[in-house]
DOGU-318944 format. One record per residue (C-alpha): residue number from 1; residue in three letters; x, y, z. Coordinates in steps of 0.5 Angstrom, whole numbers. Last residue first. Example, Ala and Ser with C-alpha at 12.3 -4.5 7.8 and 13.67 -1.06 7.14 Angstrom:
! DOGU-318944
> num, residuo, px, py, pz
> 2, SER, 27, -2, 14
> 1, ALA, 25, -9, 16
This chain:
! DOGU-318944
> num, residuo, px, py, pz
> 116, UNK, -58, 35, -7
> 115, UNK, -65, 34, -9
> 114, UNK, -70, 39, -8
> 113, UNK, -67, 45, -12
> 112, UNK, -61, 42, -16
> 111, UNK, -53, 43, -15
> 110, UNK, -52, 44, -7
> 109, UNK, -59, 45, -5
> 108, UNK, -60, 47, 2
> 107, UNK, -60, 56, 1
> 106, UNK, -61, 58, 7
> 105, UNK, -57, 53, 13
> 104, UNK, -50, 53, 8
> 103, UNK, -51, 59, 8
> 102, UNK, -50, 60, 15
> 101, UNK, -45, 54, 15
> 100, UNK, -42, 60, 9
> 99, UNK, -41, 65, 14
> 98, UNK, -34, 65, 15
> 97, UNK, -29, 61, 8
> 96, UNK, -25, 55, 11
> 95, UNK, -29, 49, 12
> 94, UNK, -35, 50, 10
> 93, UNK, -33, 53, 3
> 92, UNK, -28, 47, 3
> 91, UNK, -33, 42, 4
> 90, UNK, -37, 46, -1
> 89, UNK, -31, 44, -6
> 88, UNK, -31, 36, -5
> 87, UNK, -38, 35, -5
> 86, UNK, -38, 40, -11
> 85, UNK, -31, 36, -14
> 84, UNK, -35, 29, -13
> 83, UNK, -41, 32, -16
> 82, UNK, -37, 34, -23
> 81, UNK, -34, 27, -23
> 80, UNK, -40, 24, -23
> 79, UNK, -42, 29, -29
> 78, UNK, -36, 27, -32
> 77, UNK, -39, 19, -32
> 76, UNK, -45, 21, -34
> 75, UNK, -42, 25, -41
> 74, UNK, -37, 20, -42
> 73, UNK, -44, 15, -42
> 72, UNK, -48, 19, -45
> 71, UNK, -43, 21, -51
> 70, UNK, -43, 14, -53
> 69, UNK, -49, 14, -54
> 68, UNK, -49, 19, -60
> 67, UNK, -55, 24, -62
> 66, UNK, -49, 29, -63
> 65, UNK, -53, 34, -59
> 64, UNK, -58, 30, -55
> 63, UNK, -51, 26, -53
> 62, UNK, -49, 34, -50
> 61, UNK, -54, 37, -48
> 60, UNK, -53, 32, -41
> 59, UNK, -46, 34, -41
> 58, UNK, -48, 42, -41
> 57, UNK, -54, 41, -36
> 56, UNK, -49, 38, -31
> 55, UNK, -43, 44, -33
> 54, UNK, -49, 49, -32
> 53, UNK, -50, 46, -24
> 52, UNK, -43, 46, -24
> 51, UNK, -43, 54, -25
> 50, UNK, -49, 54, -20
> 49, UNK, -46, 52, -14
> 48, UNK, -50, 54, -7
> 47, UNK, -56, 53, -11
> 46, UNK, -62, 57, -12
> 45, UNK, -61, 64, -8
> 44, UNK, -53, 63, -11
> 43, UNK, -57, 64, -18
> 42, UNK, -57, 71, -17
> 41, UNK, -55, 74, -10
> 40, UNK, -52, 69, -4
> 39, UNK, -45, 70, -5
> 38, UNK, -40, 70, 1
> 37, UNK, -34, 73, 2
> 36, UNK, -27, 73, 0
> 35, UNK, -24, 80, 1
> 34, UNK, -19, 79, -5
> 33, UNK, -13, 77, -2
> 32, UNK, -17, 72, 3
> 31, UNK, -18, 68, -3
> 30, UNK, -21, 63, -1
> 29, UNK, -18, 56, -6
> 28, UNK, -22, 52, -11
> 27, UNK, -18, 54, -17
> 26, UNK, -24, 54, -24
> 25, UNK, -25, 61, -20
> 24, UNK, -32, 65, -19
> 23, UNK, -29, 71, -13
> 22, UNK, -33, 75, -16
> 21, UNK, -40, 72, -17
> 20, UNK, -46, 74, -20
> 19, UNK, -43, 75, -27
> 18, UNK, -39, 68, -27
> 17, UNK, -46, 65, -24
> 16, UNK, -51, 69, -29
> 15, UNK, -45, 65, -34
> 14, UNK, -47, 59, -32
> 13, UNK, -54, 60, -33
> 12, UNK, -53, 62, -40
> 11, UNK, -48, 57, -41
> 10, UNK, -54, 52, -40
> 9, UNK, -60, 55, -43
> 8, UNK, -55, 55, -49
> 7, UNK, -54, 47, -48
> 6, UNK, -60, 46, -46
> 5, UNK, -64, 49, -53
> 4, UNK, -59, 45, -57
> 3, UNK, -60, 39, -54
> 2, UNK, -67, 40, -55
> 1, UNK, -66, 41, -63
């Protein structure tokens, strides 16, 4: 049942961010062609990438869910590679996209509030 509940939990935070953010794409990219701008409402005043933040909480749901260790080790191993994209992502964001170094400096956390 707690699987249950943070998976829910999960994809309803993960579509707060969809809802929040216009420019929210599976593609990494500055979309100039849209007047890509810097998000700072919703969960974007808690962690600079919210929609990987729900994917976490999915894949740690996950092996709750189907009560299986073997899906907690695909699941950590997911949520590894999910970290290496946001460091990636936010490089990027940094990089290329005006305003987001100032971002960067209000709101810290990339994936969980205190910690990273």
């Amino acid at each position: 049942m707690i699987g249950a509940i943070v998976l829910v939990l999960s994809s309803l935070f993960g579509t707060w961010a969809m809802l929040a953010n216009r420019f929210f794409s599976a593609v990494v990219r500055i979309q100039t062609d849209r007047g890509h701008t810097v998000v700072t409402t919703g969960p974007y005043r808690f962690v600079r990438h919210p929609g990987y933040a729900a994917g976490v909480l999915g894949y740690l749901a996950m092996p709750l869910l189907l009560n299986s260790l073997w899906a907690s080790i695909l699941a950590l191993l997911t949520i590894a590679l999910i970290i290496v994209r946001t460091k990636l992502e936010d490089d990027t964001l940094q990089a290329e996209l005006p305003g987001y170094v100032d971002y960067t400096q209000q709101t810290r956390y990339r994936l969980l509030p205190g910690v990273w």
